[in-house]
TILUMGU-143875 format. One record per residue: y, z, x of N, C-alpha, C, O, CB in turn. Coordinates in pm, whole numbers, plus 50000, padded with zeros to 5 digits. Glycine has a CB too. Example, Ala and Ser with C-alpha at 12.3 -4.5 7.8 and 13.67 -1.06 7.14 Angstrom:
2
494315078051319495505078051230496705078051320496685084651424495535090551131 497755070851285498945071451367500035078751290501145080451341499405057251408 
END
This chain:
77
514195028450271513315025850159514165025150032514805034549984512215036850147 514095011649978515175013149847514675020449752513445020749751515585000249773 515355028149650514955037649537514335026149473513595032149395516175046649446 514175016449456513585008449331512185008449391511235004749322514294991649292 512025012749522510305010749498509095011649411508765023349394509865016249555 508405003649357507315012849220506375021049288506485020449411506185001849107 505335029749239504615037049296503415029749211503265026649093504975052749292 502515028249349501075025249299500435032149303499805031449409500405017549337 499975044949206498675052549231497355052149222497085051749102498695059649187 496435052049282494875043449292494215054449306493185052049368494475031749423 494325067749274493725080449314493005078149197491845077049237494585094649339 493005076749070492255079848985491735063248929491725059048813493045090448885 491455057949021491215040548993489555041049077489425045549191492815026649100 488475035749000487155032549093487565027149215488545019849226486115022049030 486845030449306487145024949469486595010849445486915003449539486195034249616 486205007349393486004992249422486454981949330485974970749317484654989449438 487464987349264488874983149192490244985549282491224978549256489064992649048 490314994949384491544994049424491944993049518492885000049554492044999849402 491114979349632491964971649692492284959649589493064952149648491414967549826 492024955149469492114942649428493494949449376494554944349411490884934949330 493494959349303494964961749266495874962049313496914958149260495244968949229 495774967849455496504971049578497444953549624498644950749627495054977549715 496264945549651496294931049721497214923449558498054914649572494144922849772 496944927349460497294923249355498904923449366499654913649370496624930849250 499214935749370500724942449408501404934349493502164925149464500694956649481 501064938549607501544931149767501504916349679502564914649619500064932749949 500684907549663500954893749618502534889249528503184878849531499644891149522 502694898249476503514897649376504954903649392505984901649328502864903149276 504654911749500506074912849592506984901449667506424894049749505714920949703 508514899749638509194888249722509664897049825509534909249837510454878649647 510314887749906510794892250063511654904450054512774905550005511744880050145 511034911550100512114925850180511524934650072511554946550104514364925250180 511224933350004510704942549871509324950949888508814948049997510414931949738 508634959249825507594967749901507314977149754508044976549655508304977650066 506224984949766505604995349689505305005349714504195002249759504824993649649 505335016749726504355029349752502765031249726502245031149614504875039349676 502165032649836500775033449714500515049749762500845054349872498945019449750 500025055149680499595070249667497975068649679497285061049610500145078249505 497655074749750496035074849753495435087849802496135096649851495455063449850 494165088749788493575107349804492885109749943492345119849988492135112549671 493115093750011492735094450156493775089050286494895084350267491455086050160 493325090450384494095079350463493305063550448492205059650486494135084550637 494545055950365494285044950368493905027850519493865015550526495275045650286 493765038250588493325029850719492945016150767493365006950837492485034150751 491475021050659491195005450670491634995150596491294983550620490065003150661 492594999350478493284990750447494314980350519494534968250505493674996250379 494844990850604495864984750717495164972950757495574961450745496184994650853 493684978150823492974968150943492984954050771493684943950771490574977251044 492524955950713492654945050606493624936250593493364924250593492684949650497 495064941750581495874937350563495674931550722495274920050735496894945150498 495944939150832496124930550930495404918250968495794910251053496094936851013 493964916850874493494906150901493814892850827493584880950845492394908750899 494494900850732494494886050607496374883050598496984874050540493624893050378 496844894150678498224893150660499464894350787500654897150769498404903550565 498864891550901499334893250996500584892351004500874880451018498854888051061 501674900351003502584892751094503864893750920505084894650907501684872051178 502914892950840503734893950700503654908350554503814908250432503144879050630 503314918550656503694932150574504134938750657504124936950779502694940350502 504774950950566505104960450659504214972650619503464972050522506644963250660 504334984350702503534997650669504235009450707504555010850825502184998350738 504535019350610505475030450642505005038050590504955038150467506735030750616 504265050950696503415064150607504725068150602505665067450681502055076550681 504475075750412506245085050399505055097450396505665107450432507805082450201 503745100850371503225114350344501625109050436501245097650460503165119550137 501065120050466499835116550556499165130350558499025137950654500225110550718 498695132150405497725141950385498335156150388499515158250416496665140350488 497485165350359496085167350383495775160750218495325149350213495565185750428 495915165050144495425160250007496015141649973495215132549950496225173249878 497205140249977497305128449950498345121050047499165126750119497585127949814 498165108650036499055100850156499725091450031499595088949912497985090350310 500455088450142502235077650037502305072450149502565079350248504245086349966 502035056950159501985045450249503375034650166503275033850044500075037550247 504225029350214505085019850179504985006450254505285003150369506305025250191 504515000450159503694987250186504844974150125505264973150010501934988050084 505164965250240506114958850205506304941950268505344938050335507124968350238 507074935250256507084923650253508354923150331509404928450294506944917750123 508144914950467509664913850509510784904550488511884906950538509674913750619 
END
């Protein structure tokens, strides 16, 4: 995981603002490059999301998985 990753935190963002921020991010990422997102749940169904709209072109790396907050590294290969 390169140190330049940014951290996206969406814990204190309305839930129905932060997949657009999330998808916003990822868009704007180039190849091999990636983000952290911090969130106050397991982000799950985000995955299944991404896997539907992004198959084959992110990556997903839990660095933390609760109990209070998870750190997912969400990336571009």
């Amino acid at each position: 995981m390169p140190a330049t990753d940014a951290e996206l935190d969406i814990r204190s963002e309305p839930p129905a603002r932060r997949h657009e921020m999330i998808f916003e991010t990822y868009e704007k990422l180039g190849p091999g490059r990636g983000f952290i997102l911090i969130n106050d749940h397991d982000p799950k169904p985000l995955y299944y999301q991404f896997e539907a709209e992004h198959k084959g072109e992110f990556t997903w790396d839990y660095i933390e998985q609760g109990p209070t907050d998870w750190r997912v590294r969400i990336g571009k290969p």
